[in-house]
N, C-alpha and C positions, 0 to 999 in steps of 0.2 A: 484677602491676599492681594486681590489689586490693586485696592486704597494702600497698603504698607508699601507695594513697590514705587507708588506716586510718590507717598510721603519720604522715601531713601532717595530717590530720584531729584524731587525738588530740594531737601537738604545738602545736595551734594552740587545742585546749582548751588542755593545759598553760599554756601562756604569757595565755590570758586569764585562768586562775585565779593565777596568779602577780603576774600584774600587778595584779587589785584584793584581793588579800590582803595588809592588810598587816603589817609585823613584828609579832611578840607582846612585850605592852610589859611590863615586869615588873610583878608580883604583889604589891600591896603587904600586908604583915604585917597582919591583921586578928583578932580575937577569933575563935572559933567563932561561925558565924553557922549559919540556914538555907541548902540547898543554893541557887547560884546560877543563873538562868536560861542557858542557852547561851550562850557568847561568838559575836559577830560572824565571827569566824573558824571555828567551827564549822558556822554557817550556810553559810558562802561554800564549805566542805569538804563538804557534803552537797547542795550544788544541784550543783557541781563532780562529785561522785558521781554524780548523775541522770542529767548532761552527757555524762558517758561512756556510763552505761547508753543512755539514745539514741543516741549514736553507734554503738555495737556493732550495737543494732535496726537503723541505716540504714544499715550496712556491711553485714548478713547480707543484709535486705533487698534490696540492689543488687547481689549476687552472682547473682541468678540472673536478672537483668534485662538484655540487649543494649544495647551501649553503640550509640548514634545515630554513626554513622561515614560521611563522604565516599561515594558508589560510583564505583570506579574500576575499569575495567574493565584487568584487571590480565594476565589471560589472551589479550586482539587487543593489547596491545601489545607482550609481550615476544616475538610471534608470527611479528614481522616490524620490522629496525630502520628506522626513521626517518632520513633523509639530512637534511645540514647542506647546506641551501641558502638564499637570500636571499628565491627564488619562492615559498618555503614559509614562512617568519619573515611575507613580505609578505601571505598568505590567510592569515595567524594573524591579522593586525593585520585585517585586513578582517571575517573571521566574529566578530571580536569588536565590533565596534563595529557598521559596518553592517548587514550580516547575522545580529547578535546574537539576536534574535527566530525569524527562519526556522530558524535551525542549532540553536537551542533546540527550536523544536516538532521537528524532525527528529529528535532526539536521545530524544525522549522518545517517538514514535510507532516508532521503532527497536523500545522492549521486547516490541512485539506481534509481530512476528516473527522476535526474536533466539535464542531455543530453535531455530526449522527451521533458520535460517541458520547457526547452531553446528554442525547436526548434519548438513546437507548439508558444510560446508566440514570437520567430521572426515573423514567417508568419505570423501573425497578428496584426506586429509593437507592441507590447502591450511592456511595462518596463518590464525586466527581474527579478525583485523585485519580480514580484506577482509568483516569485516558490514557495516563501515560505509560500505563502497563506495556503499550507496543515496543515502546524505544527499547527496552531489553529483549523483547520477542524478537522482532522483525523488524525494529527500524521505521513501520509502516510502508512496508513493501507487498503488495498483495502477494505477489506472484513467488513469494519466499518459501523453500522448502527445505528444512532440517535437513541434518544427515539421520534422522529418525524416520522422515516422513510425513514431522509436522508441517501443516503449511498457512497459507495466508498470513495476515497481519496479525492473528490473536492465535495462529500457529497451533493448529487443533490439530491433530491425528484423527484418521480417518472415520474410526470406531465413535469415536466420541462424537465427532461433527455427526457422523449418521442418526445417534443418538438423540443428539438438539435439533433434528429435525433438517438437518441441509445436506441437499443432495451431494453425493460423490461417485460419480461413476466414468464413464470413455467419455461422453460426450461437454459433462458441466462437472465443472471441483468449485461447489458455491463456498468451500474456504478461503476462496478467490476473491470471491463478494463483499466488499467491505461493510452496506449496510446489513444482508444477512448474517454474515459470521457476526457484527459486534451485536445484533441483537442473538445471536444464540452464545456469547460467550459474556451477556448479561448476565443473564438466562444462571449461564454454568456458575459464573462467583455466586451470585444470590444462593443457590444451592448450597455451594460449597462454604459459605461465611453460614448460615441454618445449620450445618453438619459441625462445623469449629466455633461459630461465634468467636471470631480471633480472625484478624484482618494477616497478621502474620502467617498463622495457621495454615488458612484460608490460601494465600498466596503459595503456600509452598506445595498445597495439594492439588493447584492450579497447574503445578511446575513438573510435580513425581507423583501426580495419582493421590484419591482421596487415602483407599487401601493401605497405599503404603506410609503413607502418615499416621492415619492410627495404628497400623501396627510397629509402627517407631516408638509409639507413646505406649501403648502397651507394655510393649519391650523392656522400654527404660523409668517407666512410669513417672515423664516427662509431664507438664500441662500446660510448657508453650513453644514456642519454633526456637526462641534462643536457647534454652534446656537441650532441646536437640541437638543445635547447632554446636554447643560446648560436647555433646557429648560423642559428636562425630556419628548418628545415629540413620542419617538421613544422606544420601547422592551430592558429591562435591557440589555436583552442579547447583543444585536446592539448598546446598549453605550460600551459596554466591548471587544466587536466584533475588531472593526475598531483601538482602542488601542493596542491592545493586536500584533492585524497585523503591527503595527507602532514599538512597540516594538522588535521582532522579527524581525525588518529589521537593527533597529538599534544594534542589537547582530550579526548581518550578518554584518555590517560593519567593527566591530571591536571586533573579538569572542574573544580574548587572554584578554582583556582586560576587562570584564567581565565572564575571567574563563570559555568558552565554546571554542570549536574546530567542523570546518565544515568538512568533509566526502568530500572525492577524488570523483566525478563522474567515474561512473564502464559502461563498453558496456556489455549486457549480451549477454553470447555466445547460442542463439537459433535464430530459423528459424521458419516460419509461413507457414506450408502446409496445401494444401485442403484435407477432406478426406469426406467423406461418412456418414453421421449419420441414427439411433442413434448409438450412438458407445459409450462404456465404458471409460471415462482413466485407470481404472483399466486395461483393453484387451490393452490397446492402451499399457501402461508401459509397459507388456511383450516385446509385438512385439520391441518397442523402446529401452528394455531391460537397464531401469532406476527406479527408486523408483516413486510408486505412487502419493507422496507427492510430488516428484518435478513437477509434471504435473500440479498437484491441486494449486502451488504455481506461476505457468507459464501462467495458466488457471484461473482465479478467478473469471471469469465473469460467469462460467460453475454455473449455482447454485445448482444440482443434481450430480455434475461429469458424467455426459454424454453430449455429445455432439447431438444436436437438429437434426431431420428427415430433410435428404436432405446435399446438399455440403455448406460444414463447415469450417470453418478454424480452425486450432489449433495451437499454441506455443511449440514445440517442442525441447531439446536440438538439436543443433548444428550437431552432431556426428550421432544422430537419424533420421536425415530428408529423407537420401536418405532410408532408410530399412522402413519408415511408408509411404513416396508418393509412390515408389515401389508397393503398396499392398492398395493405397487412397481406391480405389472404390468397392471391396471385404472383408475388416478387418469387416464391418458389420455384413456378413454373417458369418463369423467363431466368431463371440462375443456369445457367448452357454450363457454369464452369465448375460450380460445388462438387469436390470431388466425394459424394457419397449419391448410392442410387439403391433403392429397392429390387429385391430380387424373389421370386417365386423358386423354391425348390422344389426340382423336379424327381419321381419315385427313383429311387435307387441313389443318387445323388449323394456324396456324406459331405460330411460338413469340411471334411480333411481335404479332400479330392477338388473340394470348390475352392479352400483357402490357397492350396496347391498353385489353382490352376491362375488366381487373380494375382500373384505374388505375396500374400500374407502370410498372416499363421492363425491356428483354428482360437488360440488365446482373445488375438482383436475381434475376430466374428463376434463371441460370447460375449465379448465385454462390450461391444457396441452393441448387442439387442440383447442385453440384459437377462443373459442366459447360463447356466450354473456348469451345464456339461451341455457337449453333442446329441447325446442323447434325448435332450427336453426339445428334441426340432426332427423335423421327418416333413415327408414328399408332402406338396402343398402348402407347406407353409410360406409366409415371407419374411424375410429378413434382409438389412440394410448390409449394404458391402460401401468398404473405402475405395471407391473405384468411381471416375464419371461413366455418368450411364454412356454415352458414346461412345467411353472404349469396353465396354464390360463385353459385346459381341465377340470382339477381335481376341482379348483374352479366352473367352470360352472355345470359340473357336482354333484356336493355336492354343494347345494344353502342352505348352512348353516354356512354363517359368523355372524347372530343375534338368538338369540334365545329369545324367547316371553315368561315371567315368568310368571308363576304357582301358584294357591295358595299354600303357604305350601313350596316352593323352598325357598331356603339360598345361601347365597353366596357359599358354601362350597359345597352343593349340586352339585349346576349346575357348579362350577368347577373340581369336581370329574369328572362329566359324559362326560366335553369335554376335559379332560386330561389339565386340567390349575392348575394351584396354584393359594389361593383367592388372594394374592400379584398380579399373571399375571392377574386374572380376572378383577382387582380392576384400574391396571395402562392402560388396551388397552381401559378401558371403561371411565378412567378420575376419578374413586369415590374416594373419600374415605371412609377408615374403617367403619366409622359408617354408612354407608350408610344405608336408607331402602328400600329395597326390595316392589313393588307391581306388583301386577297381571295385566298383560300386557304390564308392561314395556320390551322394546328391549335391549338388553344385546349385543355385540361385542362378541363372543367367538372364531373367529378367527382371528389374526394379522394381520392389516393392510399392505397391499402389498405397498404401498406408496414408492416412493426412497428416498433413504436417502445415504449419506457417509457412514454409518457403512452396509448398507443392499446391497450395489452391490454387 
């Protein structure tokens, strides 16, 4: 390839020195004179010299220089073939026109995770193709949640992710976790291609459930997804599903040529250390001495931004590792701000009367300590409240987070008397404006202690 550009290179010198050289005219008989200045043509033969001499300079020169080339991701497409169908030619036309923009940032947010996705989908022989399964999920958004309830980037429902092994509860949704969920939603294709042997298949019972795929084929006594597909057998969504995935690989093949460009795979520069929970990322960012959002952005599986009671692991930058493992099993106790604290209940005590009394409800107790009813808890035991322990006194003490209306009380009333505005009274309680008021309804008049992002 080098040598041919020299040799177009140099022939296209030739022919410009050819063409303004021109013939030598004869010599007419003259006396012995003084030597003659250079002919014209000698000139034109020693910048022609030059010409070359620079070309050879920016011939060497460009040998060891990387020629700018397409990325095409060469390795997910011959991984898995591509089907000739009309459903797929039609979501070509669409991701290029309409959804041109979205399936672009998609494509380029892909590179941050396309190294684990590689290396989950080796271990488990699966085609390197199915990286790009996200772009129709989630875009590669961890933090993505269906109007179904699926979530993270490989967009798992809760039942199933519990299934493959990754926690979902109050404190962590590792559907959150990019390299946990894509190794457990290896894990789920390899199963699910064993049960179809059919990448189509396969894909549509990744999309609507194994179950209801065979019972499609059953049904219609079907033996592949496009059988289905014609037969209208299977959830709009799941005719559009499995296309749309086809599409998308065929954009992976050949991005320039359809106007899209794929994203360099990036190594992020962090480290995974153990530390101690519960613990803040807010406290944690100090001590790591980085911006809270990048923890939050490192961390997404954290659904409170704290990290869960007991040894934890966390996603740290790089630069940060050694100053937070330094200090794992103590950062807890200097956390003054983590708004969760342990609590001993005391005999007679119920679990309603405590949530009552912190501003909660008896729902977040249970799901923060991992608890099924009220019942499976009684006097002595302990369990974690969303409340910093500094204030958790003052609430006990003041058992006045509701208040029980009055005849004759107004909205305005009784937010005078607990220092609220009827706006704060109206929003901790859910009303609206027109609300009406009766006698012995319970009213919220203190803010829920609950964690939240904005409340560490």
């Amino acid at each position: 390839m080098k040598m041919s550009r020299a040799v177009v290179l140099l022939l296209a010198l030739c022919t410009v020195a050819c063409a303004t050289t021109p013939p030598p005219a004869p010599a007419p008989k003259l006396a012995s004179k003084p030597a003659a200045p250079p002919s014209a043509a000698r000139l034109q033969t020693e910048e022609y010299r030059r010409a070359l001499e620079a070309a050879y300079g920016e011939i060497v020169a460009r040998e060891e220089k990387p020629v700018t080339a397409p990325k095409v991701d060469v390795e997910a497409v011959v991984s898995m073939p591509i089907p000739e169908h009309e459903t797929i030619r039609g979501a070509l036309q669409y991701f290029t026109t309409d959804l041109k923009p979205s399936i672009q940032e998609s494509l380029i947010r892909s590179a941050k995770y396309k190294n684990l996705i590689d290396k989950a989908l080796d271990e488990n022989k699966l085609p390197r193709g199915l990286a790009y399964l996200p772009v129709i999920e989630s875009a590669y958004v961890p933090t993505l949640t269906s109007r179904a309830g699926a979530h993270g980037i490989w967009q798992f429902m809760p039942e199933t992710a519990r299934e493959y092994g990754l926690r979902v509860d109050w404190w962590v949704d590792e559907r959150a976790d990019p390299e946990r969920s894509t190794r457990a939603a290896a894990t789920y294709l390899r199963d699910l291609y064993h049960q179809f042997n059919d990448w189509p298949l396969a894909l549509a019972a990744y999309n609507a459930g194994p179950g209801r795929i065979r019972r499609a084929m059953e049904s219609t006594g079907a033996s592949t997804f496009w059988e289905l597909l014609d037969a209208e057998a299977v959830p709009k969504e799941t005719r559009g599903y499995v296309p749309t995935f086809f599409a998308t690989l065929t954009i992976a093949s050949d991005p320039v040529t359809y106007g899209f460009r794929l994203g360099s795979p990036a190594e992020l520069d962090h480290q995974q250390v153990e530390v101690e929970g519960p613990l803040s990322l807010r406290y944690l960012a100090t001590i790591a001495n980085v911006d809270e959002r990048l923890l939050r952005d490192l961390n997404p599986a954290l659904r409170h931004g704290v990290l869960p009671p007991g040894r934890t692991s966390v996603h740290v930058p790089s630069k940060a590792a050694a100053a937070v493992t330094a200090r794992a099993t103590t950062l807890k106790n200097d956390d003054a701000n983590v708004a969760v604290c342990s609590y001993t209940l005391p005999d007679g005590q119920s679990l309603r009367r405590l949530a009552r009394s912190i501003g909660t409800d008896v729902d977040t107790l249970l799901a923060m300590n991992n608890l099924r009813s009220a019942d499976d808890i009684g006097g002595g035991d302990s369990i974690y409240l969303p409340v910093r322990a500094r204030e958790l006194g003052s609430l006990l003490a003041h058992n006045d987070a509701y208040y029980a209306v009055k005849k004759g009380d107004t909205l305005f009333s009784i937010a005078k008397s607990h220092h609220l505005s009827v706006e704060e009274l109206l929003a901790i309680n859910e009303l609206h404006s027109d609300h009406k008021l009766h006698p012995g309804e319970k009213l919220r008049v203190t803010a829920p202690h609950a964690l939240s992002a904005a409340g560490m």
